[in-house]
C-alpha positions in Angstrom: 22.4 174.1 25.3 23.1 170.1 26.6 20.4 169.1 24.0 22.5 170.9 21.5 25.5 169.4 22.0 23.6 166.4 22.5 22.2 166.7 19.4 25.4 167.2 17.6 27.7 164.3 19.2 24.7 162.3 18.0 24.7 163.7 14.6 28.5 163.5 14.6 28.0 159.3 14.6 25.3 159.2 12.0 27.1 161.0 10.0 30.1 158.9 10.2 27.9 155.6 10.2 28.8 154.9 13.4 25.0 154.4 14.4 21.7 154.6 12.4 19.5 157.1 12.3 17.2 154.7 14.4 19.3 155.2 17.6 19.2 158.9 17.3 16.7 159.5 20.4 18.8 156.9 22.6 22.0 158.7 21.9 20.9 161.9 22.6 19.5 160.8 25.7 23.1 158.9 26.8 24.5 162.0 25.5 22.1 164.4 27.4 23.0 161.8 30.6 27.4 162.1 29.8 27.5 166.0 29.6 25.5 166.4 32.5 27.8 164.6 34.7 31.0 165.6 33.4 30.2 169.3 33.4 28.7 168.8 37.0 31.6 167.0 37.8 34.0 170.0 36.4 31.9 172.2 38.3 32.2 170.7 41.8 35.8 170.3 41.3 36.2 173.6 40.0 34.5 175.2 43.0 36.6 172.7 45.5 40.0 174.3 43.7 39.0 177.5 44.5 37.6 177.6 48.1 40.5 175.2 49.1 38.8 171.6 49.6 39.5 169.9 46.5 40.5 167.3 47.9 36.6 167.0 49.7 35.1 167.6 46.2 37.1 164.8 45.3 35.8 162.4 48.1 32.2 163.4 47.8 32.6 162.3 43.9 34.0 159.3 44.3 31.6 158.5 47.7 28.2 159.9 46.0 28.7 159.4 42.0 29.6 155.6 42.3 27.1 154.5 44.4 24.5 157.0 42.8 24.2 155.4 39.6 23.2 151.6 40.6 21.1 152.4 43.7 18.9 155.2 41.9 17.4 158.0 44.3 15.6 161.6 43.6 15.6 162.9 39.9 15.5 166.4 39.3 13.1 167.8 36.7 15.7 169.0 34.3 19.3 168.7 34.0 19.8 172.1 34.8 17.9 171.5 38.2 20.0 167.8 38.7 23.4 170.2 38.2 22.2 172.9 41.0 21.1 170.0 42.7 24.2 167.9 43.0 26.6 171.2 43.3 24.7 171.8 46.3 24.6 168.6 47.8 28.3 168.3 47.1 29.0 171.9 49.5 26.6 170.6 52.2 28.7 167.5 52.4 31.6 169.5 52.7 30.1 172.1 55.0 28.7 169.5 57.4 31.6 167.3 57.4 33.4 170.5 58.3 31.4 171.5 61.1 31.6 167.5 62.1 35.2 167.5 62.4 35.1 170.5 64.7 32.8 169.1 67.8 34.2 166.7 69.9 33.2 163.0 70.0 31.1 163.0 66.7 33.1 160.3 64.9 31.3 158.0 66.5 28.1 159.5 65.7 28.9 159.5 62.4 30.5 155.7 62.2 27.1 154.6 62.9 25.3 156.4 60.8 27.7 155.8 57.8 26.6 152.1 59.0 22.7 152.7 59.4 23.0 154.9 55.8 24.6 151.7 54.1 22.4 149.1 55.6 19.2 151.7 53.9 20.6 151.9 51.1 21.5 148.0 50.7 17.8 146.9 51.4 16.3 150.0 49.1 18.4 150.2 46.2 18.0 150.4 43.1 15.2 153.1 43.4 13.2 152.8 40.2 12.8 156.3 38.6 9.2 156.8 37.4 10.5 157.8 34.2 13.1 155.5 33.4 11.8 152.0 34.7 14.2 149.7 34.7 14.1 146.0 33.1 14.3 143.4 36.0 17.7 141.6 34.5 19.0 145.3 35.0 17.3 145.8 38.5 19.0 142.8 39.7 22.1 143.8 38.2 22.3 147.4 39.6 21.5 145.8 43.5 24.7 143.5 42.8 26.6 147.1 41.6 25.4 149.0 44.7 26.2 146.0 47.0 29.7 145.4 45.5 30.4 149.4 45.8 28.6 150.2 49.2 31.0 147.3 50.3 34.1 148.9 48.6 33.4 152.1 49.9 33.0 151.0 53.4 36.8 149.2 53.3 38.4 152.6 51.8 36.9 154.6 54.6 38.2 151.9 57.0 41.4 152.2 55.6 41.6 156.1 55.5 40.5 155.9 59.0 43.5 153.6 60.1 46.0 155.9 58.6 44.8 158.9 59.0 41.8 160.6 60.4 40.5 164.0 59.3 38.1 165.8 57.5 38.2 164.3 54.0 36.8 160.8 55.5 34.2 162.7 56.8 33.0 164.2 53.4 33.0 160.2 52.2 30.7 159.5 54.9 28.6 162.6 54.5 28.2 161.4 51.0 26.8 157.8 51.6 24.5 159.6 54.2 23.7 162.2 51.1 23.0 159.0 49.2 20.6 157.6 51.7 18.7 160.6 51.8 18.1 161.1 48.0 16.7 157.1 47.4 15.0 158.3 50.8 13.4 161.4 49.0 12.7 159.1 46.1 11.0 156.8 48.0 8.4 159.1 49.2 7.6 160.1 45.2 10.1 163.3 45.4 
């Protein structure tokens, strides 16, 4: 079905001479690459609406999508695994954050680890995907991203923290662990 539509956004731009015929295979790839993020993007918001943690779903995307795309990390086989994949990442990261907020004294347990997850993923990102190897301009480019973000992302959790603390920080910190874990996986050829 993604090929499909795929397919047809692609043919939609030949046909209106917006791109040749030439660039059909690299269309339908960024094609294949947009619908599979928005619709798993849909998805985990759509699940966060109706179990009552959108506002989590929302943190994970914005702590686990950004940060994601630079620094690389495990590839599923097919989009279809990458979309169970991710949904299930993204209610892990709200289940543990959940059970985190609940015991006592963990915030600090989980301050450092934010801290030990960044520093990993600063020194291993970007994770080349054995499929997709990656140009070295765009390598270096893609370490500056993930730098530039991992720093972002550790000021908005500071700043969250000082005015308010509760469970939707944790679920931006589970994420950046989540992150970790994947150029992690991807690291050891998963």
């Amino acid at each position: 079905m993604l090929r499909a539509i795929a397919e047809r956004c692609t043919q939609v731009l030949i046909d209106h001479r917006t791109i040749s015929s030439e660039m059909r295979n690299i269309y339908i790839y960024g094609f294949e690459l947009f619908w599979s993020t928005t619709f798993c993007i849909i998805s985990i918001l759509a699940l966060g609406a109706i179990f009552g943690y959108l506002s989590m779903a929302v943190m994970f995307l914005l702590f686990f999508i950004p940060v994601r795309f630079p620094a690389g990390g495990y590839h599923a086989k097919s989009y279809g695994r990458c979309f169970i994949l991710t949904n299930s990442v993204a209610i892990a990261c709200v289940a543990v954050s959940r059970l985190l907020w609940s015991i006592e004294n963990a915030e600090w347990i989980m301050w450092i680890l934010l801290l030990l997850s960044l520093v990993y993923i600063w020194i291993n990102s970007p994770v080349q995907s054995a499929g997709h190897p990656l140009r070295p301009e765009r390598i270096s480019k893609n370490r500056i991203y993930a730098h530039v973000l991992l720093g972002i992302e550790l000021v908005i959790l500071l700043l969250f923290r000082s005015i308010d603390n509760s469970c939707v920080i944790y679920t931006g910190i589970v994420a950046s662990w989540a992150v970790a874990i994947m150029i992690a996986l991807a690291k050891k050829g998963g």
